[in-house]
LUMPA-128146 format. One record per residue (C-alpha): y, z, x; residue number from 0; residue in three letters. Coordinates in Angstrom, 1 decimal, padded with zeros to 4 digits. Example, Ala and Ser with C-alpha at 12.3 -4.5 7.8 and 13.67 -1.06 7.14 Angstrom:
// residues 2
<node north="-004.5" up="007.8" east="012.3" n="0" res="ALA"/>
<node north="-001.1" up="007.1" east="013.7" n="1" res="SER"/>
This chain:
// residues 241
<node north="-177.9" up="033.2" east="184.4" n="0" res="UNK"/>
<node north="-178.3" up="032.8" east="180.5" n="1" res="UNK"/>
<node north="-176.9" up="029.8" east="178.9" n="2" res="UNK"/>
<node north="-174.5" up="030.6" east="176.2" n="3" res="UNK"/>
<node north="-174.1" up="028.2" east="173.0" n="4" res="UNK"/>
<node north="-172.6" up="027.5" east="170.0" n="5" res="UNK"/>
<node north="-175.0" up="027.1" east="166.8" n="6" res="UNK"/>
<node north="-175.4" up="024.1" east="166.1" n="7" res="UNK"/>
<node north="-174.4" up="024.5" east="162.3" n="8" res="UNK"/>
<node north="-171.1" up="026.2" east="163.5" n="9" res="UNK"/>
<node north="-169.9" up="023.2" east="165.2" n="10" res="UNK"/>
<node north="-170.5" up="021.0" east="162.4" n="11" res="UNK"/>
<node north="-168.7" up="023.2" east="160.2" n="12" res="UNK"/>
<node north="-165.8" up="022.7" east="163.1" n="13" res="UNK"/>
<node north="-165.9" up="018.9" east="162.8" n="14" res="UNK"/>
<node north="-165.9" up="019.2" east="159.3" n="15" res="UNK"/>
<node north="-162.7" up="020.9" east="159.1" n="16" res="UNK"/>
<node north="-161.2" up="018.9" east="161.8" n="17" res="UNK"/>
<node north="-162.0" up="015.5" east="160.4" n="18" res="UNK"/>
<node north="-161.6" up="016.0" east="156.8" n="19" res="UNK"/>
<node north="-158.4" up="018.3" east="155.9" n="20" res="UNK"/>
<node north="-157.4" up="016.4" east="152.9" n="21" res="UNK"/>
<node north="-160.7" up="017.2" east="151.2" n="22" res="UNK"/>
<node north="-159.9" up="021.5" east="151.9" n="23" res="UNK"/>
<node north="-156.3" up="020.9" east="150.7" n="24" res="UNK"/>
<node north="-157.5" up="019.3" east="147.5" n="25" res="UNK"/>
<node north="-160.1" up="021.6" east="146.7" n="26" res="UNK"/>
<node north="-157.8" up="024.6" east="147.3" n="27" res="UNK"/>
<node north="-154.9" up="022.9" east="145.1" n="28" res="UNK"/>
<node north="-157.6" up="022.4" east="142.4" n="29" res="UNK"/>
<node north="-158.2" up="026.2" east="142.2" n="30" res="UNK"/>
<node north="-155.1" up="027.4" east="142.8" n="31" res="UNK"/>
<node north="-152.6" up="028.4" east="139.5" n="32" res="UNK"/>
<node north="-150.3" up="025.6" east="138.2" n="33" res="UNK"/>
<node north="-146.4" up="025.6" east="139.5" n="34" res="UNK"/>
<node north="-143.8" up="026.4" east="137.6" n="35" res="UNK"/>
<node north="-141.8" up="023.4" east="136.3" n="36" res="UNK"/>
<node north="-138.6" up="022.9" east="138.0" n="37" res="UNK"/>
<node north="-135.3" up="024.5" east="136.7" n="38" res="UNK"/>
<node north="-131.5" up="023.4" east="136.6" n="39" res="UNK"/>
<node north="-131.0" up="026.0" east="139.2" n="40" res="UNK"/>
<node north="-133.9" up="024.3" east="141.9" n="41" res="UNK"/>
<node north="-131.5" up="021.2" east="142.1" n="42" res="UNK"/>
<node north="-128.7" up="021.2" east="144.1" n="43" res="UNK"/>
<node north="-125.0" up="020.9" east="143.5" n="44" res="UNK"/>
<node north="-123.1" up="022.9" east="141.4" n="45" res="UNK"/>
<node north="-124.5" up="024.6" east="138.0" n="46" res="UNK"/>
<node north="-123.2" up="022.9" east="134.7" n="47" res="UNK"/>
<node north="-121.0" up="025.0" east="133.1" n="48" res="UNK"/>
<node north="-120.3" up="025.9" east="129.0" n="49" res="UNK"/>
<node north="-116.9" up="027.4" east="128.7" n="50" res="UNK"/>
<node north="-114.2" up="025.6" east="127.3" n="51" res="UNK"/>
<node north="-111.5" up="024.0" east="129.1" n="52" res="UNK"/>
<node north="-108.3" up="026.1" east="130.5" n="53" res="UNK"/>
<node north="-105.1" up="025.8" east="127.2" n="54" res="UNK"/>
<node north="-103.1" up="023.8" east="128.7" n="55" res="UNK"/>
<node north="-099.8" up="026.7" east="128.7" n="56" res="UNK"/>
<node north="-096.9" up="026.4" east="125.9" n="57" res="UNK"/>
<node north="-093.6" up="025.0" east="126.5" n="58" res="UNK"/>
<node north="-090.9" up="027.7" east="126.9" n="59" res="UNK"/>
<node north="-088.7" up="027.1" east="124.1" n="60" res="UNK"/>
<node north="-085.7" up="029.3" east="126.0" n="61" res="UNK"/>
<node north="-082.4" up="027.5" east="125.7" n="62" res="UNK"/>
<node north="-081.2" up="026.7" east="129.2" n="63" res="UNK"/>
<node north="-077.3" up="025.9" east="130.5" n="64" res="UNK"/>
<node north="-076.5" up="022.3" east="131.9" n="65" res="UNK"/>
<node north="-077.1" up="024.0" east="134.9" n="66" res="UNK"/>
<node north="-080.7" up="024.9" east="134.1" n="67" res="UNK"/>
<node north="-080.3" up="028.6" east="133.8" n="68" res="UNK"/>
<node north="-082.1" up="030.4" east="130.9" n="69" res="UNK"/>
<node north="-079.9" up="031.6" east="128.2" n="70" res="UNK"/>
<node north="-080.3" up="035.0" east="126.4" n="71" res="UNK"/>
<node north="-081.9" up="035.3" east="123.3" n="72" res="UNK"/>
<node north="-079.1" up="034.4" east="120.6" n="73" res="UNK"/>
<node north="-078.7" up="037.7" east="118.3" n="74" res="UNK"/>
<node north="-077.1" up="035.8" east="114.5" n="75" res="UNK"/>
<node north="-075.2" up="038.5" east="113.2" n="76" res="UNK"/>
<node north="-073.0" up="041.2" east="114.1" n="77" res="UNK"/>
<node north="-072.0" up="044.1" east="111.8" n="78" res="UNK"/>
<node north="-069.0" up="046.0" east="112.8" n="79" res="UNK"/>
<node north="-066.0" up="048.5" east="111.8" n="80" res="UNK"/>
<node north="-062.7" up="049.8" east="112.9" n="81" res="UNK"/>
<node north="-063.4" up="053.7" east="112.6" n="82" res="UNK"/>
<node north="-059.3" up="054.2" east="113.1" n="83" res="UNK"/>
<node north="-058.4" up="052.8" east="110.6" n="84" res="UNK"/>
<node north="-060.3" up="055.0" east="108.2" n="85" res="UNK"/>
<node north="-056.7" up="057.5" east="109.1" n="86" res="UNK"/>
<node north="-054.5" up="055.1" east="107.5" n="87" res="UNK"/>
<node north="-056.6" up="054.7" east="104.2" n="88" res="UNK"/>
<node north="-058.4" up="051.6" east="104.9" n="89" res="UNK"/>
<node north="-061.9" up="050.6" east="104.5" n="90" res="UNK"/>
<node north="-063.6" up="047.2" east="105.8" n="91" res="UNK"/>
<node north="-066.2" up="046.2" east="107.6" n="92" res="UNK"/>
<node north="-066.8" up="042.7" east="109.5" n="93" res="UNK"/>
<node north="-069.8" up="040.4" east="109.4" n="94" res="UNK"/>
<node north="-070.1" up="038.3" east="111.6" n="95" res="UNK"/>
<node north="-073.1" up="035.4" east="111.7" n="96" res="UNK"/>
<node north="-073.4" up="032.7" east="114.2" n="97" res="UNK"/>
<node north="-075.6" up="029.5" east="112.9" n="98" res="UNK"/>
<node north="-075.1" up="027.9" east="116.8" n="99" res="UNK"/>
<node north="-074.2" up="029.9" east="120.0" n="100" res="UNK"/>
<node north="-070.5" up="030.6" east="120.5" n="101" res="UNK"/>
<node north="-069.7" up="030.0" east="116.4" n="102" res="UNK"/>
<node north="-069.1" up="032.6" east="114.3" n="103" res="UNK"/>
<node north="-068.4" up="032.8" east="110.3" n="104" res="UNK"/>
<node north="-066.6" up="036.0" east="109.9" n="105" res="UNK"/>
<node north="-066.0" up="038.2" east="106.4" n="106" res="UNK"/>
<node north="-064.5" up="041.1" east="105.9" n="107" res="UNK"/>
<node north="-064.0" up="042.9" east="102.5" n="108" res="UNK"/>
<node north="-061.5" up="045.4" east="102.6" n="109" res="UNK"/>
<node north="-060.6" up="048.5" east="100.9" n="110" res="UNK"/>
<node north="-056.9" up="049.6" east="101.6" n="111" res="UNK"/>
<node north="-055.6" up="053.1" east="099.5" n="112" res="UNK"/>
<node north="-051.9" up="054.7" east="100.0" n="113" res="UNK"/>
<node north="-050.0" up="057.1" east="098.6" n="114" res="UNK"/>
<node north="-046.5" up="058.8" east="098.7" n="115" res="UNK"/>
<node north="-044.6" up="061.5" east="096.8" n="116" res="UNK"/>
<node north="-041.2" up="062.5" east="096.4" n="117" res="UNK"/>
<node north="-039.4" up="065.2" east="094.9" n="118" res="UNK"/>
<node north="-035.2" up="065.0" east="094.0" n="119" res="UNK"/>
<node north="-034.0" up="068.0" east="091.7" n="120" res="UNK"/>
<node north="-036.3" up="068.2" east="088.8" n="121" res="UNK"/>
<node north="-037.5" up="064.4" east="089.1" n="122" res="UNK"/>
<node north="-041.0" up="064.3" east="090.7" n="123" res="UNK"/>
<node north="-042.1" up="061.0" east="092.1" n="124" res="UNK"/>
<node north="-046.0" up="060.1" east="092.5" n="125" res="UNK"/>
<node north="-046.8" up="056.7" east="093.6" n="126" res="UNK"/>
<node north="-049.9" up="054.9" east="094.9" n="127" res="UNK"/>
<node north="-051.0" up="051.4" east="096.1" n="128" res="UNK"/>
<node north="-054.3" up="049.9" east="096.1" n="129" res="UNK"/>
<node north="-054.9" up="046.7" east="097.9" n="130" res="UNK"/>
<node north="-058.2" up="044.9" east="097.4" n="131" res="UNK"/>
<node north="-059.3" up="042.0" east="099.1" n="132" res="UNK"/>
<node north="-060.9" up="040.2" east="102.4" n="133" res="UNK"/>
<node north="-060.5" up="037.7" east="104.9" n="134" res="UNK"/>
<node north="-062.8" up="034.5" east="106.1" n="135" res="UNK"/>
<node north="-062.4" up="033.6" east="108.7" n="136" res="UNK"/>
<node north="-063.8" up="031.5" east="112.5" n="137" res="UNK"/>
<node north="-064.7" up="033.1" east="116.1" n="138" res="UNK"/>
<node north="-065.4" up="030.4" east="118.7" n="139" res="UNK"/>
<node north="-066.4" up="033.3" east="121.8" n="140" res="UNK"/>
<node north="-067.5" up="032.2" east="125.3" n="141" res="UNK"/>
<node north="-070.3" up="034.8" east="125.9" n="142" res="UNK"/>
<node north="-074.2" up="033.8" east="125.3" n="143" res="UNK"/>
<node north="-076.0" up="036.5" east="123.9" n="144" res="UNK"/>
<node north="-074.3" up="036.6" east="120.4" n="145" res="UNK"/>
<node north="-070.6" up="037.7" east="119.2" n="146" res="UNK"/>
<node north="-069.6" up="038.7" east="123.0" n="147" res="UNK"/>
<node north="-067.4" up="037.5" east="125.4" n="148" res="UNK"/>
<node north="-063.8" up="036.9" east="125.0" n="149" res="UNK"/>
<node north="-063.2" up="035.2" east="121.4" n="150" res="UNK"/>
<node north="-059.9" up="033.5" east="119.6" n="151" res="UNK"/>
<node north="-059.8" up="032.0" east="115.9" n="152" res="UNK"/>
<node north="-058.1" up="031.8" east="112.6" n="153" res="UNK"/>
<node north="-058.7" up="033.4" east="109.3" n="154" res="UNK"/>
<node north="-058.1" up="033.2" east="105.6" n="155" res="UNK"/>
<node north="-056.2" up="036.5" east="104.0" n="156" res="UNK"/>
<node north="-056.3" up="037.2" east="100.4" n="157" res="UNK"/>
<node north="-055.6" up="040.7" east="098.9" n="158" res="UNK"/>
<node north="-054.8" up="041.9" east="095.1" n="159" res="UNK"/>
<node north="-052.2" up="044.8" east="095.1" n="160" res="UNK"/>
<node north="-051.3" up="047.1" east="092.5" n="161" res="UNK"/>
<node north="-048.8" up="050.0" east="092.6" n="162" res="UNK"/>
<node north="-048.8" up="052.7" east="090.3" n="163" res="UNK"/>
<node north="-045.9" up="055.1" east="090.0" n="164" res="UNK"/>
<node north="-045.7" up="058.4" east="088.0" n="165" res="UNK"/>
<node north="-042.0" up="059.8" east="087.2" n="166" res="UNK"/>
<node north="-042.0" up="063.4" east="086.1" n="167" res="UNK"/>
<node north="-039.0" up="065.6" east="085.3" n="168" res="UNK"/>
<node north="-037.6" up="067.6" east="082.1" n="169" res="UNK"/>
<node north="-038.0" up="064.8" east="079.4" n="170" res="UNK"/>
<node north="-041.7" up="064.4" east="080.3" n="171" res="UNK"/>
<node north="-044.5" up="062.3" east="082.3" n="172" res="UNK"/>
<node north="-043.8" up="058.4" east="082.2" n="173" res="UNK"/>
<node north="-045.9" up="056.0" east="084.3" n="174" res="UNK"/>
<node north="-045.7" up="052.3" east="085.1" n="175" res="UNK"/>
<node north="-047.6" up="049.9" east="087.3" n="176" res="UNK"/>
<node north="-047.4" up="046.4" east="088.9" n="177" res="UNK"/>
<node north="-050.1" up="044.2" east="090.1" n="178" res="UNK"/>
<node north="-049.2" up="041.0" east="093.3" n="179" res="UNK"/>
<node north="-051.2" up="038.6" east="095.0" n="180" res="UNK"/>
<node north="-051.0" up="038.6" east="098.8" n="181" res="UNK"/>
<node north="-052.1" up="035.6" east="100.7" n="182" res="UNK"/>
<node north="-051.9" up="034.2" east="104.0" n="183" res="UNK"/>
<node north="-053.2" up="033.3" east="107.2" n="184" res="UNK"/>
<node north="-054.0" up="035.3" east="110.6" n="185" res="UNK"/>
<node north="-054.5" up="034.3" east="114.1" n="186" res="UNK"/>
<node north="-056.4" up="036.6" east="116.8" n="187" res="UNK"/>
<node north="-057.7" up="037.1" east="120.1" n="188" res="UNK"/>
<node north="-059.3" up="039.1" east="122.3" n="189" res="UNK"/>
<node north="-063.0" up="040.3" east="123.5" n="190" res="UNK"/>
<node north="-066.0" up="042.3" east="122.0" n="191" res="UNK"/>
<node north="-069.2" up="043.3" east="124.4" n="192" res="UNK"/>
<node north="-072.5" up="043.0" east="123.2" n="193" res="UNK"/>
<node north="-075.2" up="045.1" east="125.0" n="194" res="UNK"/>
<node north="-079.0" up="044.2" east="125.5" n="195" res="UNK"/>
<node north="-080.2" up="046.5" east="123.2" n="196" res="UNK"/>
<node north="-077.4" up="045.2" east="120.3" n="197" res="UNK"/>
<node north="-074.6" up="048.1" east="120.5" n="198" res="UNK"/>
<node north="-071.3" up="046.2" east="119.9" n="199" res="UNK"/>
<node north="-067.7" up="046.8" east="121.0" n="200" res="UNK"/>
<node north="-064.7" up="045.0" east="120.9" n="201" res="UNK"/>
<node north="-060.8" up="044.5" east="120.5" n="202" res="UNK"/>
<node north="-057.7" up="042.6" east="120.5" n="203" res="UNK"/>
<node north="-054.6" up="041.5" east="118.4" n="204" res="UNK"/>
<node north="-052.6" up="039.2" east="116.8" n="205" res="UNK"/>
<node north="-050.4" up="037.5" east="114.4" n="206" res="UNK"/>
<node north="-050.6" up="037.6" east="110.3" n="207" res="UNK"/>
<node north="-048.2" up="035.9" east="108.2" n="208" res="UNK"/>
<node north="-048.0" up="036.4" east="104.5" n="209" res="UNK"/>
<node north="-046.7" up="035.5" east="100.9" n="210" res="UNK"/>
<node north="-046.9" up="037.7" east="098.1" n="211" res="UNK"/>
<node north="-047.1" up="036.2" east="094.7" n="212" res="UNK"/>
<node north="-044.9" up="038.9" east="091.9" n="213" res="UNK"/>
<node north="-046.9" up="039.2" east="089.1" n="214" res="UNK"/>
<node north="-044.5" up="042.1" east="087.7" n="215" res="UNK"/>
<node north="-043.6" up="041.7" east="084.2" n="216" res="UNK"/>
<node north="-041.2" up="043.8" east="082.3" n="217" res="UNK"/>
<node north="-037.8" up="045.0" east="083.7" n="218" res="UNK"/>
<node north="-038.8" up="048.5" east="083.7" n="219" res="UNK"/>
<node north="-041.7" up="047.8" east="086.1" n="220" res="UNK"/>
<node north="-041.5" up="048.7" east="089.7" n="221" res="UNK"/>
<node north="-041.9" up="045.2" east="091.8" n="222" res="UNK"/>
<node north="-043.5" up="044.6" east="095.2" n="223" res="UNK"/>
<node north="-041.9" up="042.2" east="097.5" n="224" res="UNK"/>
<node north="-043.3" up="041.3" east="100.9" n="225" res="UNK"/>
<node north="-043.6" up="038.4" east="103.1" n="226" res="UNK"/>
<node north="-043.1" up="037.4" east="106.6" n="227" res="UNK"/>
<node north="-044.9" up="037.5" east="109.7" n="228" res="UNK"/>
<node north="-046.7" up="040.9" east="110.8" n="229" res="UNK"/>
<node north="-048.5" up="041.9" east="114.0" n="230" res="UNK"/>
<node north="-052.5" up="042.7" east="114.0" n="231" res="UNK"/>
<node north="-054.1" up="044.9" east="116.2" n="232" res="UNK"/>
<node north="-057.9" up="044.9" east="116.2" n="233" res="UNK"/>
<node north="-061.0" up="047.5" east="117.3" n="234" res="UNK"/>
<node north="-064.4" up="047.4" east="116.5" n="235" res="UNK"/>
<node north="-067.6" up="048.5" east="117.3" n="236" res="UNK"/>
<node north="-070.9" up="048.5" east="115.6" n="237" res="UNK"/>
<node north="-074.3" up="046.7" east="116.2" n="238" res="UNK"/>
<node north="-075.5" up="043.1" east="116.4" n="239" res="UNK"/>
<node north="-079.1" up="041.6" east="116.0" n="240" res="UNK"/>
């Protein structure tokens, strides 16, 4: 039978590998390419971030009740009209603005235009009156969203009147005229509706008393007398914002 063997140079290269591994490693890490240097991402934890802290959200300015329940948005003013009233020869409108929720300042110019004929025989009797003036007046109302809800207050009256009359019959055309000062004071309640969108609608009534100041001069002159207590009776509609 042959011996086998193992060359004798092959086992020292054996030993050398087994008894000096450090040496190997060093010479392999001495030709092999540098490593990279580390980045943020090799360590661990969490990357850093760059973006800017959350805005801490706004305040809701919304007014709220005492019972913490978020009011509607307030609309100031209220523009209105009473279309019926166009029939009888009268022309206003109402403004209405509310500084605070629930107050309202309330004016309304007015235009107010009648006349009447009359014919006895040959006389022919033409007579007109103009009254010209307004009112200011307050609206305390129990609604939220503006000039809604049911509402009671008093107002200011003040109206310039002048009548004209024109007498015609077989001696001619003669016309005279007389001016008065009506003032007083009103007191009303009732209830307008305000929609979401602004369309407004209301009515009501009430009391008006007044004094009328006779500014006729000459005997010839027609005169204009009235004063007392009258009633009111109230409609509007129209559009607040």
């Amino acid at each position: 039978m042959k011996k086998s063997y193992v060359p004798a140079f092959a086992v020292a290269a054996a030993g050398l590998v087994a008894f000096a591994p450090d040496a190997l490693a060093d010479d392999a890490t001495a030709n092999d390419p540098p490593a990279p240097a580390p980045t943020e991402a090799s360590f661990p934890g969490p990357a850093p971030t760059t973006e800017a802290p959350a805005e801490t959200p706004a305040v809701d300015s919304a007014e709220v009740d005492d019972e913490g329940q978020t009011l509607p948005k307030l609309k100031h003013v209220a523009i209105t009209a009473n279309p019926l009233s166009i029939f009888v020869g009268r022309w206003s409108v109402n403004f209405e603005y509310l500084p605070a929720r629930h107050h309202a300042i309330i004016v309304v110019p007015s235009l107010w235009t009648l006349s009447a004929n009359s014919n006895f025989d040959s006389n022919k009797s033409e007579t007109s009156f103009r009254y010209l003036g307004g009112e200011l007046g307050y609206h305390f109302y129990t609604g939220d969203r503006g000039a809604n809800g049911f509402f009671v207050g008093p107002s200011l009256v003040y109206m310039n009147m002048k009548v004209t009359e024109k007498l015609t019959n077989s001696a001619g055309t003669t016309e005279t005229s007389a001016s008065s000062s009506l003032y007083g004071m009103a007191l009303d309640i009732g209830g307008q509706y305000v929609a979401k969108g602004g369309f407004t609608i209301g009515g009501g009534g009430g009391l008006m008393w007044v004094k009328v100041k006779d500014d006729t001069k000459g005997t010839n002159e027609p005169s204009i007398k009235l004063s007392g207590t009258l009633p009111r009776f109230l409609f509007t509609i129209g559009y607040s914002f």
